[in-house]
C-alpha positions as CSV (number, residue, x, y, z in Angstrom):
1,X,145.2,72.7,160.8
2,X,147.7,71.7,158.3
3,X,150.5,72.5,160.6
4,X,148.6,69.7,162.7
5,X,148.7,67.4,159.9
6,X,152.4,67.8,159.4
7,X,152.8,66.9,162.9
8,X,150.6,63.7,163.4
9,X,152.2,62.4,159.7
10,X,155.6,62.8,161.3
11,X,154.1,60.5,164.0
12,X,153.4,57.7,161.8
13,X,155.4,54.7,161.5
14,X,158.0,54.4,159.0
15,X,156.1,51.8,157.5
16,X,152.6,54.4,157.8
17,X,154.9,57.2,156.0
18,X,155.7,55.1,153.4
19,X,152.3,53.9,152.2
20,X,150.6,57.2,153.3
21,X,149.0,59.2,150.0
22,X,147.2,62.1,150.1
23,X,144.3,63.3,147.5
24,X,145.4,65.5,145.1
25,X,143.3,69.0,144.0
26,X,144.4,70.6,141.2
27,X,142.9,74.0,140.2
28,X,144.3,75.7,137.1
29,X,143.9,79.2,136.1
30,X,143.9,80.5,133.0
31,X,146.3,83.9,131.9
32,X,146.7,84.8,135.4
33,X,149.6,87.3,136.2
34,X,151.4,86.2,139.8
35,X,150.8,89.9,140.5
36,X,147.4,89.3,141.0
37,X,146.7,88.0,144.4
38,X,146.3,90.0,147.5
39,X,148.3,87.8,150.1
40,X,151.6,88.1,147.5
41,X,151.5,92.3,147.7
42,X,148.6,93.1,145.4
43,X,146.6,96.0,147.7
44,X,144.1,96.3,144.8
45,X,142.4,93.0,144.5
46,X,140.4,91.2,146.4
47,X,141.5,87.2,146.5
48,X,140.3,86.4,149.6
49,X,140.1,82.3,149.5
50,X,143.5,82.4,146.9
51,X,145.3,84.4,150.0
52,X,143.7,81.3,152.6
53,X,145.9,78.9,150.5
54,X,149.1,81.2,150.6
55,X,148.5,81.6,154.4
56,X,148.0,77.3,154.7
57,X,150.6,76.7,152.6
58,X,153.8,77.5,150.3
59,X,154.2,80.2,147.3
60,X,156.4,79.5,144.6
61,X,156.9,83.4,143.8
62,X,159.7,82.2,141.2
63,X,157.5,79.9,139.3
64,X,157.2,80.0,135.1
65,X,155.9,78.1,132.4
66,X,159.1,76.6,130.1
67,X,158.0,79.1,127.0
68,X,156.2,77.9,124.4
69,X,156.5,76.7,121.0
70,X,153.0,78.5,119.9
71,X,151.2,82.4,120.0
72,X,148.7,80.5,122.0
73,X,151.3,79.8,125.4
74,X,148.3,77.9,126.6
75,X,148.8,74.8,124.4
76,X,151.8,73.6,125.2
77,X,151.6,75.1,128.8
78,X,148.7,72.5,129.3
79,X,150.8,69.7,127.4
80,X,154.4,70.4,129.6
81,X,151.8,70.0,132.9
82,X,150.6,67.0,131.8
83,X,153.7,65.2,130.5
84,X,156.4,66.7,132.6
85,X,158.2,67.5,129.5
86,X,159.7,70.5,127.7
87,X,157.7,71.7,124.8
88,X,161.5,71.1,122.7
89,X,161.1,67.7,123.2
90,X,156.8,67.2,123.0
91,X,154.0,67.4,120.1
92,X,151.3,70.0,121.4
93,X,148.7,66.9,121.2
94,X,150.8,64.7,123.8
95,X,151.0,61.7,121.3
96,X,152.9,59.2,123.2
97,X,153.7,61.2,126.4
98,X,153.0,59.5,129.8
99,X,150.3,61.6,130.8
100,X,150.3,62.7,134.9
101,X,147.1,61.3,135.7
102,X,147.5,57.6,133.3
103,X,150.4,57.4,136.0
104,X,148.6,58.5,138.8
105,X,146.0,56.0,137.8
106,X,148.1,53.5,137.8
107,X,149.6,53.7,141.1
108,X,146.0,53.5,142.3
109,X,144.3,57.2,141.7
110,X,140.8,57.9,141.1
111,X,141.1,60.9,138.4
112,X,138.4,63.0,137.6
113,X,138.6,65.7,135.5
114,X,136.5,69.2,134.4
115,X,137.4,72.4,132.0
116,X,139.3,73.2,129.7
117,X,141.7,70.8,127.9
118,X,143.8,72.4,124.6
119,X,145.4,69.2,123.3
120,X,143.0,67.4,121.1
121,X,140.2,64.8,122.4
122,X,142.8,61.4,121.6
123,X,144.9,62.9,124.5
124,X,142.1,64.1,127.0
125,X,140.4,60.7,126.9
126,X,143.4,58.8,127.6
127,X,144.6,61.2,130.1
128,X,140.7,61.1,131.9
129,X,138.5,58.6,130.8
130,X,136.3,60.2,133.6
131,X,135.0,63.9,133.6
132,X,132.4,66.3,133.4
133,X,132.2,69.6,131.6
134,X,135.0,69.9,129.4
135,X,136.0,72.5,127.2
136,X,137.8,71.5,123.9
137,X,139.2,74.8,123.1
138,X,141.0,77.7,123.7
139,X,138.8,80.0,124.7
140,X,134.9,81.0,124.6
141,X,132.3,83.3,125.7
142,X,131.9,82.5,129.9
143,X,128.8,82.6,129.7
144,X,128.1,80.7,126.3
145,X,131.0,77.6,126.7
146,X,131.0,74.7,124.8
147,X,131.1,71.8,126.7
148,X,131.1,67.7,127.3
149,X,131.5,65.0,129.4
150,X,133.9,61.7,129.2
151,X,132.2,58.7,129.9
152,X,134.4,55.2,129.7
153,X,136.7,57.2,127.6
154,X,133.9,58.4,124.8
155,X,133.0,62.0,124.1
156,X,129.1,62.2,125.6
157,X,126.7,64.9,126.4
158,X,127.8,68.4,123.9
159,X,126.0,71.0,124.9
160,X,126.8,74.8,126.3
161,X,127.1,75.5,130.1
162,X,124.3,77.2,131.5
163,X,126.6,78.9,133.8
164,X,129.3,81.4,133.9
165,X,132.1,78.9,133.3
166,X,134.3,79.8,136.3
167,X,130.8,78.5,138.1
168,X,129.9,75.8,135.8
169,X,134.0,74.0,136.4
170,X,133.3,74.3,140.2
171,X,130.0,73.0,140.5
172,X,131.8,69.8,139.0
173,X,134.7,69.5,141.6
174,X,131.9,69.8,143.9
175,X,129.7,67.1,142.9
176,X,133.2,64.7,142.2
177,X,133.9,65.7,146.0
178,X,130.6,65.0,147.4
179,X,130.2,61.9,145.2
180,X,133.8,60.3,145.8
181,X,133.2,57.4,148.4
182,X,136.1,55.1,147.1
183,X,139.0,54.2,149.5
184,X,141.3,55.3,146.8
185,X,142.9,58.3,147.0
186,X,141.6,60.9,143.8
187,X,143.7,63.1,141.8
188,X,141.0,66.2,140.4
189,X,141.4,68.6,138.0
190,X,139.8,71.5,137.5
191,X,141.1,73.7,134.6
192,X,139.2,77.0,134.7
193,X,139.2,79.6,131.6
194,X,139.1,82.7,133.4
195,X,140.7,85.7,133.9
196,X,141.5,84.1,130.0
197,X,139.5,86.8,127.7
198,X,137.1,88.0,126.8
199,X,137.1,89.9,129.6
200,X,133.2,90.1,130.5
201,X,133.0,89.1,134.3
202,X,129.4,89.5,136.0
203,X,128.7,93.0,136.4
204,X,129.0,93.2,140.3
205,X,132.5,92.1,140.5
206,X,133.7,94.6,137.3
207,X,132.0,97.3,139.2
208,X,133.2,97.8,142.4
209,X,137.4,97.8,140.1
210,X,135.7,100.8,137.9
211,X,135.2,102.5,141.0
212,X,138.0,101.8,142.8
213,X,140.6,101.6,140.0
214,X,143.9,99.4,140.6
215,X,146.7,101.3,138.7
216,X,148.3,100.7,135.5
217,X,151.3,98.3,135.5
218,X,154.2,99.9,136.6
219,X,156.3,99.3,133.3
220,X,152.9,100.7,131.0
221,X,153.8,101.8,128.0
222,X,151.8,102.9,125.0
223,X,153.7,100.9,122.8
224,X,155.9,97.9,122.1
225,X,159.3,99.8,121.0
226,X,160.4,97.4,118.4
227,X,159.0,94.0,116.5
228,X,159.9,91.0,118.5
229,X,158.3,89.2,115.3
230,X,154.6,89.0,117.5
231,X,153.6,92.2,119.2
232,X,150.9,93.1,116.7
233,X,147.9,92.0,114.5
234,X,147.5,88.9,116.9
235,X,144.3,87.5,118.6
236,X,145.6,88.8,122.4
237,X,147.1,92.2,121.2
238,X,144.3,93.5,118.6
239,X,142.0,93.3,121.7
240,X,142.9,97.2,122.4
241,X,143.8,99.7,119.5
242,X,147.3,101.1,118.9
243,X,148.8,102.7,120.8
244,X,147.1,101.9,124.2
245,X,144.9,104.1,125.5
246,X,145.1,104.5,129.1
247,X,141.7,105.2,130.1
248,X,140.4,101.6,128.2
249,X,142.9,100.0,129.2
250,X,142.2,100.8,132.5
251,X,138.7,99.8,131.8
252,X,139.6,95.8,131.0
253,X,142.5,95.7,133.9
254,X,139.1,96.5,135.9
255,X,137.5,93.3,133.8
256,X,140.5,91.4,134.4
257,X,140.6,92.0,138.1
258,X,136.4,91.1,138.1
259,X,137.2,87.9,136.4
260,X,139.8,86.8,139.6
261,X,138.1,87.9,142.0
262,X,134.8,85.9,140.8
263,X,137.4,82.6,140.1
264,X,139.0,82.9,143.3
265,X,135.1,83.2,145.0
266,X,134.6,79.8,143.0
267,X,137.7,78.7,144.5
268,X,136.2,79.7,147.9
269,X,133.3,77.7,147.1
270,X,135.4,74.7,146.2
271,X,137.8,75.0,149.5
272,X,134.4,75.1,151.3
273,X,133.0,71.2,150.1
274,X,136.5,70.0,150.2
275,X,135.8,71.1,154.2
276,X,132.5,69.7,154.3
277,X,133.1,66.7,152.5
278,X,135.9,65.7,155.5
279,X,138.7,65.0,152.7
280,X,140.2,68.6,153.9
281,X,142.7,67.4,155.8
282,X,143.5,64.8,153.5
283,X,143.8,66.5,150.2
284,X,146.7,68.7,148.7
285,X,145.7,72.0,147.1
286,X,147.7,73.3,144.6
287,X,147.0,76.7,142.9
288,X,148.7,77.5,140.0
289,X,148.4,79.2,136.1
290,X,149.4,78.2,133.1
291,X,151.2,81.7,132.1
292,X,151.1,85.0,132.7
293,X,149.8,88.3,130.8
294,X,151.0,91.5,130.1
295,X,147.9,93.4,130.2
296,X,149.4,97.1,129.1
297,X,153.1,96.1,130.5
298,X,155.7,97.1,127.7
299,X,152.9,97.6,125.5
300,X,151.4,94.4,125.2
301,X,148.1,93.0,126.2
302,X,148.9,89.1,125.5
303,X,151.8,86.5,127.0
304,X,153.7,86.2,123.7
305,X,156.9,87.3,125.0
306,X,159.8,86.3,127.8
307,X,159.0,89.3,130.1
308,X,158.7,88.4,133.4
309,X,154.5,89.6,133.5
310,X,154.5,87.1,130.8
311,X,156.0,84.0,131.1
312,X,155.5,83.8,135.6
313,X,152.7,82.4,136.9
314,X,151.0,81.3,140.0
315,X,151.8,78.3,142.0
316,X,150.7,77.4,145.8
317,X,150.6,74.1,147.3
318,X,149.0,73.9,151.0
319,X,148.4,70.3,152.5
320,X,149.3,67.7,154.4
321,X,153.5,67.8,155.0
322,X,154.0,71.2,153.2
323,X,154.5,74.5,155.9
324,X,152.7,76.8,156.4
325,X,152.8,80.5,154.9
326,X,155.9,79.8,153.5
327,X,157.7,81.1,150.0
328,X,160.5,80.3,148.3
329,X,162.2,82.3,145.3
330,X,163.8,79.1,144.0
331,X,163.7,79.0,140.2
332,X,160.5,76.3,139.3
333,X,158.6,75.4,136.1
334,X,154.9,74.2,136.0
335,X,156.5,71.0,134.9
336,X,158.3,70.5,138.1
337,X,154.8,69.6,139.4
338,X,154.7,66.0,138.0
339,X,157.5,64.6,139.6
340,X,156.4,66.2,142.7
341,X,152.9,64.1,142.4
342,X,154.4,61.5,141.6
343,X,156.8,61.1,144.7
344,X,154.1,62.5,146.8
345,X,151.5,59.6,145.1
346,X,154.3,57.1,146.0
347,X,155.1,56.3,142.7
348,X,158.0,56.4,139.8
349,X,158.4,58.9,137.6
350,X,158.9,58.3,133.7
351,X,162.5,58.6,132.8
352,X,162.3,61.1,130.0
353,X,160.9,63.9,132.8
354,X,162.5,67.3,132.8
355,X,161.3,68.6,136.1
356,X,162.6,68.1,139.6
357,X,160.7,67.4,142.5
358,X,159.6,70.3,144.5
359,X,159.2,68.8,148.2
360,X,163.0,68.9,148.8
361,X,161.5,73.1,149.0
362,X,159.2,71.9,151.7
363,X,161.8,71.4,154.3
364,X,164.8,74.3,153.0
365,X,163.0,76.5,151.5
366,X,165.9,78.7,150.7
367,X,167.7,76.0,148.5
368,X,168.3,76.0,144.5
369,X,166.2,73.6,142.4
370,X,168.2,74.9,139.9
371,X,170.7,77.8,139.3
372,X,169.3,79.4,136.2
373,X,166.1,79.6,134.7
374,X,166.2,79.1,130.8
375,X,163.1,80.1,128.8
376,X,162.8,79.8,124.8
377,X,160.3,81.0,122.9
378,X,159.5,79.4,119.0
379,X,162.0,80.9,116.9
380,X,161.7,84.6,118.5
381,X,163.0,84.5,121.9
382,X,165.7,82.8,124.4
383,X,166.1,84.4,127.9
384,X,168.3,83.5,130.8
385,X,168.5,84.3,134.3
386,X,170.7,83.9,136.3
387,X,169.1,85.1,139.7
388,X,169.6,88.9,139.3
389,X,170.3,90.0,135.6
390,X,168.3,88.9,132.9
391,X,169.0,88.3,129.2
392,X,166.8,88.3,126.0
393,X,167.5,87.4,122.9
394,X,165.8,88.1,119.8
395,X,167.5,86.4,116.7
396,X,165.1,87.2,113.7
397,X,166.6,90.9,114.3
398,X,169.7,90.2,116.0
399,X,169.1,92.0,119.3
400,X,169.2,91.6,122.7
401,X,167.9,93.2,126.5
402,X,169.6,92.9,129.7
403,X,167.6,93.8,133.0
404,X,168.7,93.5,136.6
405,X,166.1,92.5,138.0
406,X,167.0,93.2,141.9
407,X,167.2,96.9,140.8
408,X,164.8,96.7,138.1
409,X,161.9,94.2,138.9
410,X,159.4,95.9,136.1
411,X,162.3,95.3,133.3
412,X,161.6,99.2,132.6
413,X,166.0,99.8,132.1
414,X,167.7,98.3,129.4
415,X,171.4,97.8,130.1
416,X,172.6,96.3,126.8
417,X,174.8,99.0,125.6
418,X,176.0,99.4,129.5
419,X,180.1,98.9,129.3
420,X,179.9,97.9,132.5
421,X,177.9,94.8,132.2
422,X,180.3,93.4,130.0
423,X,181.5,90.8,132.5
424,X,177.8,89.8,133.3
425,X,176.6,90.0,129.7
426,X,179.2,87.5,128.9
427,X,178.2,84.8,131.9
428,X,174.8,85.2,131.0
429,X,175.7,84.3,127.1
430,X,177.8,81.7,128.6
431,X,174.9,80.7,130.9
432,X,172.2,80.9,127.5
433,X,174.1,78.6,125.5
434,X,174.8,76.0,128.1
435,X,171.3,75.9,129.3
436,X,170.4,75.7,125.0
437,X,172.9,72.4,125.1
438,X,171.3,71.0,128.2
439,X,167.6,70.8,126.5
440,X,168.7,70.6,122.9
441,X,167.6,73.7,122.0
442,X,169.0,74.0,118.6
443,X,167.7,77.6,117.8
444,X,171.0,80.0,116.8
445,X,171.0,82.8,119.0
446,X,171.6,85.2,115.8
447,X,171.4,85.2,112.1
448,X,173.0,86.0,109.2
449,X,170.1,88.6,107.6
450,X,168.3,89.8,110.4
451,X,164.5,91.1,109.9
452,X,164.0,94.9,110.4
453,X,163.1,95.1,114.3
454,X,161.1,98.5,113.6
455,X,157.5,98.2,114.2
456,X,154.8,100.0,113.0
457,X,151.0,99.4,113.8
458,X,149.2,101.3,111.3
459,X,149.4,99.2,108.6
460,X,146.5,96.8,108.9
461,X,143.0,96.5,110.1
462,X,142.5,95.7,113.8
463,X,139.2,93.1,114.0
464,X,137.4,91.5,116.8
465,X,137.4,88.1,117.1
466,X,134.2,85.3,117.3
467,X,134.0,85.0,121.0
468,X,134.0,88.6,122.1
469,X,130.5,89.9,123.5
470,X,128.5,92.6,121.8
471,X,129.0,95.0,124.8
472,X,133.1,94.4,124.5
473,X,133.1,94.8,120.8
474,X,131.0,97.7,120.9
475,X,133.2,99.2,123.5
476,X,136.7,98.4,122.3
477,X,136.3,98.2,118.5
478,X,134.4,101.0,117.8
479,X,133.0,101.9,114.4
480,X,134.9,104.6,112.2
């Protein structure tokens, strides 16, 4: 079908192409690693309706959010989305940023919006002065979220879903769908808080992981080796004791899997009134997650940190003009996707973006967006990769990795004290520092009295936090 589609808008005038705008679908995940679907390699979950969009359209299996600026990745993940911007050059609350959908709406847009928004309310009503059953937050219960609606840019209607919230978010894209009679085209968004923790899918899609376990990540370890200044005592990494132990951790990668398989059958569900409704072959679908998660990779359980588990993420678009099961490895951001709307929407882009467009990947997939892919993270971490070898650099303790990640795709071998990396080490350090100019990235890549990188994790009390469930607390922070 959208092969079809591609075809017929290639018969259009020249005058038809130019003034031709499709609808715009954008579902967001929440902490989703990109080694969770099915159709990208993953042989133990099931991601049926996900795996229909890799099959109808393209996977961007190099895709990354820019770092972050915060323990909680998701706020200024959210805020580099919206804006197009780097988080080294934007406030987390998006105070004078052009804002995607304001320019969407402008160049004629319906926008309607539902989930979860992390960038305080004076943003989210200027970005959507329409939408139902939004989450102000960073995360909740699913099945006890707070929630609202925006009417005529006002805060209406508080109350807490009666739903699982992965349910609740769809049944609003639905109803926008069904509801949305206007000539204009419509930009939606649908920001979903799952596989985010806690980890407490419905029962039947935990179960059938517990008895059919997927394994542990292939770079587990119990441990974080050293103190990359926020490995422990945070929100994300308390949420299994010290060091990990396999069997529970096994236990909430089964969770974790439950909670995308139930997204992706809300996804389904979506996909299906998109069908119904006849906008299908009208409508881009883009797929994508605002970071990744370690889940028991290098030790961790959270996304604070430049690994690859961490920092990659999700992105699919399948629609009208993009080919069909198609992947590029071309270095992209989340970012990237604004100036990509915009040029599909027919529109100009704010000056100040730092993405690049991404349909110049529809027609050579094999081309460079760019050559390197630069990462920082607050004052912690800078990475750099240049394609095969990878560099991170820790400058509270002065230390650094160095992965090739052709040989070495799990980052399990350090090469830093390899003599014969020496020419590579250097071009990367070359690379890191010209990438740090380009963005203004101001953060020295060393200092003059470095913290103590040794770690130890029994030196405080590990504690559950508000929005766990009894049954999660009872299983993973057990009484003394």
């Amino acid at each position: 079908m959208i092969l079809l589609l591609s075809i017929s808008l290639l018969a259009l005038s020249p005058c038809q192409q130019a003034t031709y705008r499709p609808n715009i679908l954008l579902l967001f995940a929440d902490d989703q690693r990109a080694d969770t679907i099915a159709a990208w390699g993953n042989q133990h979950i099931r991601t049926p309706h996900i795996d229909s969009l890799v099959r109808k359209g393209m996977s961007f299996r190099a895709n990354y959010t820019f770092g972050s600026n915060s323990g909680a990745v998701c706020i200024p993940s959210r805020a580099m989305l919206m804006s197009g911007r780097t988080w080294l050059d934007l406030p987390n609350d998006l105070k004078d940023a052009k804002l995607l959908p304001e320019t969407l709406r402008q160049a004629g847009y319906t926008t309607f919006a539902t989930g979860k928004w992390h960038n305080g309310t004076a943003s989210l009503t200027r970005a959507f002065p329409s939408a139902k059953s939004i989450f102000l937050g960073g995360m909740a219960d699913h099945t006890q979220t707070p929630i609202a609606d925006i009417v005529d840019g006002k805060l209406v209607n508080q109350r807490v879903a009666s739903k699982f919230s992965s349910e609740e978010f769809a049944d609003q894209v639905i109803g926008f769908l069904n509801s949305h009679k206007e000539a204009d085209p419509f930009f939606c968004y649908a920001a979903f808080t799952a596989p985010h923790d806690p980890r407490n899918p419905p029962e039947e899609f935990r179960k059938p992981y517990y008895q059919n376990r997927p394994p542990l990540p292939p770079n587990f370890l119990p441990q974080h080796p050293f103190n990359n200044g926020i490995c422990k005592n945070v929100r994300d990494e308390n949420l299994l004791g010290y060091p990990r132990d396999a069997k529970l951790l096994s236990d909430q990668l089964c969770e974790y899997y439950g909670l995308i398989s139930h997204l992706d059958g809300q996804v389904g569900r979506i996909l299906n009134a998109l069908e119904k409704s006849g906008k299908a072959k009208n409508t881009l679908v883009i797929y994508a997650a605002d970071s990744g998660l370690a889940l028991g990779s290098h030790g961790l359980l959270g996304k604070q940190s430049l690994y690859e588990h961490s920092m990659r993420c999700p992105l699919i678009i399948a629609g009208p003009g993009v080919p069909p099961n198609t992947t590029t490895q071309s270095f992209t951001y989340l970012l990237d996707l604004y100036p990509t709307l915009c040029q599909i929407a027919k529109t100009k882009s704010p000056e100040n973006l730092a993405g690049h467009s991404l349909q110049s990947l529809w027609t050579d997939p094999k081309a460079k967006l760019r050559p390197n892919l630069f990462m920082p993270f607050q004052n912690l971490m800078r990475s750099i990769n240049d394609g095969r070898h990878k560099l991170i650099v820790y400058p509270q303790i002065n230390r650094r990795q160095l992965f090739d990640l052709q040989a070495d795709p799990h980052e399990t071998t350090d090469l830093i004290t390899d003599t014969r990396q020496a020419i590579n080490l250097a071009s990367l350090q070359a690379l890191l520092a010209a990438e740090q100019k380009a963005y203004g990235d101001k953060q020295p890549l060393q200092v003059t009295n470095p913290q103590n990188g040794v770690i130890r994790y029994d030196d405080f009390d590990r504690k559950a936090d508000q929005w766990q469930p009894r049954w999660i607390i009872e299983k993973y922070f057990p009484k003394p």
